[in-house]
C-alpha positions in Angstrom: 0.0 0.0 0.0 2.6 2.4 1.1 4.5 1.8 -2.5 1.4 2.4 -4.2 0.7 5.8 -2.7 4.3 7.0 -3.2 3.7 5.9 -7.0 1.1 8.1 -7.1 2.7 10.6 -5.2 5.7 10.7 -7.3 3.4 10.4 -10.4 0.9 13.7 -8.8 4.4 16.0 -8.9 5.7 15.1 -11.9 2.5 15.9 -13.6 2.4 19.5 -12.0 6.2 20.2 -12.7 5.3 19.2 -16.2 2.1 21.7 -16.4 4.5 24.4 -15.1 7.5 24.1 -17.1 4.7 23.8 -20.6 3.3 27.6 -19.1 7.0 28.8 -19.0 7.3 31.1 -21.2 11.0 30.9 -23.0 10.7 33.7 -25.5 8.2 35.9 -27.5 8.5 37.8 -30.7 7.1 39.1 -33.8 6.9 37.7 -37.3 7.7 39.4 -40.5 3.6 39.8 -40.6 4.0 41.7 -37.6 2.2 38.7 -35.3 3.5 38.0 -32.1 4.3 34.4 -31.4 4.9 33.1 -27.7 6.8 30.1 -27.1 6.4 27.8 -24.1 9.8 25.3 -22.5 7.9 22.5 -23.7 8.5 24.0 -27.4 4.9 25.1 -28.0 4.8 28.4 -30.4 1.3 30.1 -29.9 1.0 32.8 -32.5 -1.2 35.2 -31.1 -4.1 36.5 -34.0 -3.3 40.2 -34.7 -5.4 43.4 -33.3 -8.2 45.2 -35.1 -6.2 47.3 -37.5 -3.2 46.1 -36.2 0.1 47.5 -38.6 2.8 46.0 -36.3 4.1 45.2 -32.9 6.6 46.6 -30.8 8.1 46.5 -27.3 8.0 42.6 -26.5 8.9 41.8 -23.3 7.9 38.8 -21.3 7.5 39.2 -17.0 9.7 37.9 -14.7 7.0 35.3 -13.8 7.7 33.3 -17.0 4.0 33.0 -18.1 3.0 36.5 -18.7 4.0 38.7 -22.2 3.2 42.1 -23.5 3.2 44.3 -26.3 2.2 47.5 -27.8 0.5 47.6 -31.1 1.1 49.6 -33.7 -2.2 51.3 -35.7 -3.0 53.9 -37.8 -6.2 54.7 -36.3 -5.8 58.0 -35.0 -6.8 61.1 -36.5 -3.5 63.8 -37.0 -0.8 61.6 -38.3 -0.2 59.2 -41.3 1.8 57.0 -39.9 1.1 54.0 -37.3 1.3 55.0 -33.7 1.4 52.4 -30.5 -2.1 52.9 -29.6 -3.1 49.7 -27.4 -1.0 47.9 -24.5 -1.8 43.9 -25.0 -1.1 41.5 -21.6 -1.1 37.7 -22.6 -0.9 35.6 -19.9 -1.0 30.8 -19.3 -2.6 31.0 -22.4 -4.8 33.9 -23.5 -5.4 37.5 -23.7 -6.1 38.7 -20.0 -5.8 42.6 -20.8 -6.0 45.3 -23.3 -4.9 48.9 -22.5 -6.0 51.6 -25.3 -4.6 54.6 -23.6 -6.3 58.4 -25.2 -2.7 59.1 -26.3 0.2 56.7 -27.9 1.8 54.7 -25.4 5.3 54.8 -25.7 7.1 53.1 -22.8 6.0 50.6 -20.3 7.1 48.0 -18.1 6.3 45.0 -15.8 5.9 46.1 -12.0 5.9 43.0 -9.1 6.9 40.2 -10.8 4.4 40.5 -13.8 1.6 41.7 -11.4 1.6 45.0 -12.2 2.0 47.1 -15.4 3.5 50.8 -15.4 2.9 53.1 -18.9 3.7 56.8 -20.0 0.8 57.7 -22.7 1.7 61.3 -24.5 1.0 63.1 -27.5 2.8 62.1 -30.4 4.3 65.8 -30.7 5.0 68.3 -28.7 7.2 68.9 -25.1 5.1 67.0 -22.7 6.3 63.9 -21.6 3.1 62.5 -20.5 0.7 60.7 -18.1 2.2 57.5 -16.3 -0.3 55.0 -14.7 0.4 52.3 -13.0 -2.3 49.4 -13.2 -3.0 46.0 -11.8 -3.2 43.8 -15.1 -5.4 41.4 -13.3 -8.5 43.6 -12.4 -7.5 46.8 -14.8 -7.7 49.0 -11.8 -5.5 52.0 -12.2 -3.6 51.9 -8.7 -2.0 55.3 -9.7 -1.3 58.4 -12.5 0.9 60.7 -12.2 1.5 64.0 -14.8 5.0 64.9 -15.7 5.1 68.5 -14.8 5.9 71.3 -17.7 7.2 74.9 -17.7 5.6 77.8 -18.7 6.4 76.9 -22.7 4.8 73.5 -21.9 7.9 71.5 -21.8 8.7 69.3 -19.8 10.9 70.1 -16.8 13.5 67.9 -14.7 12.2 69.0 -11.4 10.1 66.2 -10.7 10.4 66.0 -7.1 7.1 64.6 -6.3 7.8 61.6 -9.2 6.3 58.5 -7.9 9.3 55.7 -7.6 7.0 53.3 -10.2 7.2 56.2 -13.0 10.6 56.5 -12.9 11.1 53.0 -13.7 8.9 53.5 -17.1 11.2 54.2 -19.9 
């Protein structure tokens, strides 16, 4: 009896260090199409269908925790320019799409917070001095946890007394 429920033991383990290592996440990138493709440790490559009027991808990165990737995509939906801005913020995470972030303005830098818990993004115009709005979010619920303005002179550009700049914005590039 006791051999038989160590076999299953051992057999109960195994199964759930397989199931992890086939969520790892060992690299993401974009096609020549532009479509992102994720790729699993078991050797898996999940191409990811592209975005409504989806021109391109940039800014891959995958989160420390090994099973969650985003990107920003690149449209030409907006209204004053003729060329394709990074208008939404895509979270894939074990398997699907768990969040999309259209921003008002382009998004042009963001990173993982906490281990792939949180994300942290500047959104700006696509000319002009300001630097922008950075939000931090939980990419779970899509709460906004906090936003914060990068302050501007009096010619509306953008000034390197940031004093009250939360330590989460700073680490947006």
């Amino acid at each position: 009896m006791r051999a038989l429920i160590t076999a299953a033991y051992l057999a109960l383990t195994g199964s759930f260090a397989l199931a992890a290592s086939e969520r790892a996440v060992t690299n993401a990138f974009a096609d020549k199409q532009g479509r992102v493709h994720i790729v699993t440790a078991d050797g898996r490559d999940r191409m990811i269908p592209p975005e409504k009027d989806q021109e391109g991808v940039e800014k891959i990165q995958v989160a420390s925790d090994g099973n969650t990737v985003a990107w920003l995509v690149d449209t030409s939906a907006s209204c004053c320019v003729s060329y394709p801005l990074p208008t939404e913020l895509v979270v894939w995470r074990s398997g699907h799409i768990l969040r999309r972030v259209d921003a008002v303005r382009p998004i042009w830098g963001w990173v993982f917070q906490k281990n792939g818990a949180l994300i942290a993004y500047r959104a700006s115009f696509p000319h002009g001095g300001w630097s922008g709005e950075f939000v931090l979010m939980d990419i779970a619920t899509g709460k906004t946890l906090g936003s914060w303005d990068h302050p501007v002179n009096e010619n509306g550009n953008d000034t390197d007394d940031a004093p009250d700049e939360p330590e989460w914005a700073k680490l947006v590039p």
